[in-house]
N, C-alpha and C positions, 0 to 999 in steps of 0.2 A: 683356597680362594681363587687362586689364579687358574685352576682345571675350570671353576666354574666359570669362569669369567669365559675362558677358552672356548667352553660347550657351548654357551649362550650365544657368542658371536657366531657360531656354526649354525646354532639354531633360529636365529630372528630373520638371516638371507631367507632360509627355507620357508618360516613360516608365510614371510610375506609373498616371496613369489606363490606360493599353493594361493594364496588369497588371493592373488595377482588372475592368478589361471581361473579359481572359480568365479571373481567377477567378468572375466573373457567371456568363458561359456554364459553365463547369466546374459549378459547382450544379446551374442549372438543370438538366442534363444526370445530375446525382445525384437530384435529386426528381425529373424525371420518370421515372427507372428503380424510383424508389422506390413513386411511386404505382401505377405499371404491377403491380409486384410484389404490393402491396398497396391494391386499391382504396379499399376501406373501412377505410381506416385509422383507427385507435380515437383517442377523444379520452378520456383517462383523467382517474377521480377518484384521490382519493390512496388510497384503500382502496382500490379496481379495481386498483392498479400494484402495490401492496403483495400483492393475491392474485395478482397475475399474478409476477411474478417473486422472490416469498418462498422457492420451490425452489430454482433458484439460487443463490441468496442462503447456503443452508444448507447448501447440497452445496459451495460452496467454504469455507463457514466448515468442515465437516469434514475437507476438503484439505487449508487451512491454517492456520486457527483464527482466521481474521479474523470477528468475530463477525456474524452475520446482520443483527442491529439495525443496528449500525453501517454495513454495506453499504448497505440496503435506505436509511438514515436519510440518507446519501450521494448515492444514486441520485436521491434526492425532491428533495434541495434543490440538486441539480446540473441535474438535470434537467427541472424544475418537473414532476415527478409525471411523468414521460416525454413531455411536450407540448410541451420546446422543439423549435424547428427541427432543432436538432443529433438529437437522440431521436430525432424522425419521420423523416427524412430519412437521415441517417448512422448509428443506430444507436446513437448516442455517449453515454452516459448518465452517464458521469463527465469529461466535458471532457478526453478524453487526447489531447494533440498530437501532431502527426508527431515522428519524428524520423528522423537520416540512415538506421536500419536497419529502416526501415516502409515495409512494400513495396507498400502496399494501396492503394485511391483516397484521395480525401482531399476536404476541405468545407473552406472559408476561410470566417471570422466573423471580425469584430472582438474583441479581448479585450485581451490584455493590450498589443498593436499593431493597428496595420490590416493588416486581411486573413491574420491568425495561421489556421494551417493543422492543421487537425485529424482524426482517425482516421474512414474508415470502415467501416464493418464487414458482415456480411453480415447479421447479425442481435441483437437484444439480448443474446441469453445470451452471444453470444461477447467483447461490451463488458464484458458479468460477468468473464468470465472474462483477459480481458487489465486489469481491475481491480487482478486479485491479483494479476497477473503483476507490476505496475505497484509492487506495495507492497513485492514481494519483491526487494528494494534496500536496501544498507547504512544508508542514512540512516533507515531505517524499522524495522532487523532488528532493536532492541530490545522494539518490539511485539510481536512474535512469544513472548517469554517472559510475557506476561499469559494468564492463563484468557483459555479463548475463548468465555467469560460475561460478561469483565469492558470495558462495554462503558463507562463512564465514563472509566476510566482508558487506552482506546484512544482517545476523543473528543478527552484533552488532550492525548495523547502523539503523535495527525497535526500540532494546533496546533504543539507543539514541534519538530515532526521538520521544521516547514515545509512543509505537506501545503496549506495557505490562509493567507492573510496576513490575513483577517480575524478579529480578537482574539475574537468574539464566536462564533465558529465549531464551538470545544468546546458552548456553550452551546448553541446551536443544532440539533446533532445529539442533544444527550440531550435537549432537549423534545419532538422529534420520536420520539424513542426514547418518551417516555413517552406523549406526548399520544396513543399510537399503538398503545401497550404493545408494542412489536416486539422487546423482552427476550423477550418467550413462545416467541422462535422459536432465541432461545440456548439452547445446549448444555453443562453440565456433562462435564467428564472426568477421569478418575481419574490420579494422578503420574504411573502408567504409561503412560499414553495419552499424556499430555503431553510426557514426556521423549522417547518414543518420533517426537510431531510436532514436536519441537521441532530436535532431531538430522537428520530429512528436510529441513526447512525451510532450516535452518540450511545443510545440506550445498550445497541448491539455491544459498542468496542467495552462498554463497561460491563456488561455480562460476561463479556469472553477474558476478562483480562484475570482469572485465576486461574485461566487454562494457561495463558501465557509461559514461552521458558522462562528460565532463569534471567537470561540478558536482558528480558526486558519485563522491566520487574516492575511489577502492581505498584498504583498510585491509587492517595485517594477520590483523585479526579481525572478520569481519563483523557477530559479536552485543555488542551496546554492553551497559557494563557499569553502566547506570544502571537504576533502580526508578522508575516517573513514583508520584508523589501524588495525589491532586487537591486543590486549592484549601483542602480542607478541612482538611488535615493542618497543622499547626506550620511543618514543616519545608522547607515551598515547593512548587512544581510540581514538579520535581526534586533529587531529592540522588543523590549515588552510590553503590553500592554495597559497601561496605568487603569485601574480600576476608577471608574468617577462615583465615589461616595461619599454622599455629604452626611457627617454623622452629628451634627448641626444639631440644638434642640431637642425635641423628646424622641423624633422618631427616625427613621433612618433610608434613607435612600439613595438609589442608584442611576446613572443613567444611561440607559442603552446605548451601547457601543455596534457596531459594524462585527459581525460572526456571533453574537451574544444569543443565545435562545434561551427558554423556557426550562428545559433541563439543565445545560453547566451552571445556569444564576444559581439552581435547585442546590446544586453541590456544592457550588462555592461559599453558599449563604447559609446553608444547613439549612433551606428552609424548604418544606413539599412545592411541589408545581401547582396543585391545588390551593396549596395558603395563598402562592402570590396572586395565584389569576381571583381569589376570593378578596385578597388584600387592595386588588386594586383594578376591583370589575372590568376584567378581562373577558374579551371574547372565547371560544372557543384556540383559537390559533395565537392570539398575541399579542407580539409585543415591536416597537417600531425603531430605529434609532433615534436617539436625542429624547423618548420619553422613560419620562421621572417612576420610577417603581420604589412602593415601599416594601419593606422586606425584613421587616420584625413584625410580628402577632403583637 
């Protein structure tokens, strides 16, 4: 027992530096396709990154209502203004890891282990863009019911959702938000508009959520029924949201609440989108807050 014990200690240094050396050459082999790609590769200030990928930035917050500030405010401090290694090199500008169904190259850095293994991509915008891919996941689908102006209350609700283990992190994002003014590139939208991305969004996070890992694990309603605070409020970072149904009488109803749409009522009620907008001659789009829905056949 004690040979094997011997061998094995002999054999785990080795096996890890050989892996050590093969993810060396694997980089290398990523910058230099990258510099080849890209001679002159820019060395950004934080304004320059901020003009350079603010488009982006605003064409998925229209997608999905993740607000621009907060992306953009993300990107900065993930990616030191697009100048870490991971940015230049792999494209990576929000530290997204492999996982088993990432089919792409890949760049190892140290992080949260040695030699953690992370996304490469062909180019920045598509980093943007597997971003929101990245958000639009159960443990996060409560964000999706805030304006996608409302960029304070998205700062505390990644904290919450477990987006960064660093408590100071909400903070962090709205100084940058302001020192920066990068609200200017948020977008107001009307109930309609909202219910309307709220219902796509929604429909998406609940299709994807049997692809989901393990840690975040299938629910049978993907949008959480919490309202986040901030700090500022009485009532904490979170409280939940009291359901208003009056079960009164013979028949049963609700009354719209602030982030409520058409689809979570669907889930939460067991009832089709069809019954309720038949149940209670419904337009096309909707439903308003403070009005009364009945929600039993």
């Amino acid at each position: 027992m004690k040979s094997r014990i011997g061998l094995l200690a002999l054999i785990l240094p080795l096996f890890f530096a050989c892996k050590t050396k093969q993810y060396s050459r694997n980089n290398k082999q990523i910058e230099k396709a990258a510099n080849k790609a890209n001679p002159n590769m820019p060395s950004y200030t934080t304004l320059n990154y901020i003009e350079s990928f603010k488009a982006v930035a605003i064409e998925e917050m229209n997608a999905f209502g993740i607000p621009a500030s907060i992306t953009l405010a993300q990107g900065i401090i993930e990616s030191g203004s697009g100048n870490s290694s991971l940015a230049k090199y792999a494209n990576n500008h929000f530290g997204i890891k492999c996982t088993s169904e990432w089919k792409g190259k890949a760049y190892y850095k140290d992080d949260d282990k040695s030699d953690d293994c992370f996304r490469v991509y062909k180019d920045a915008r598509e980093s943007y863009k597997d971003h929101s891919q990245f958000l639009k996941r159960k443990r996060y689908s409560f964000l999706f019911e805030l304006d996608k102006n409302d960029y304070k209350n998205w700062a505390y609700g990644l904290k919450q959702a477990g987006y960064a283990t660093n408590p100071k992190y909400p903070t962090m994002l709205i100084n940058i938000i302001e020192k920066y003014q990068l609200n200017q590139y948020d977008q107001s939208e009307t109930e309609r508009e909202k219910l309307k991305r709220e219902d796509k969004v929604f429909s998406e996070i609940n299709a994807g959520i049997s692809q989901e890992k393990k840690k975040f694990t299938p629910v049978a309603t993907p949008a959480s029924k919490q309202v986040i605070k901030t700090p500022t409020d009485t009532t904490g970072t979170i409280s939940a949201r009291a359901d208003s149904v009056d079960n009164s009488g013979l028949g049963r109803t609700y009354t719209v609440q602030k982030g409520d749409t058409l689809y979570n009522l669907s889930k939460r009620f067991n009832i089709s989108i069809e019954d309720i907008k038949t149940l209670n001659s419904l337009a096309e789009e909707g439903i308003k807050i403070g009005q009364k829905l009945i929600l039993v056949k």
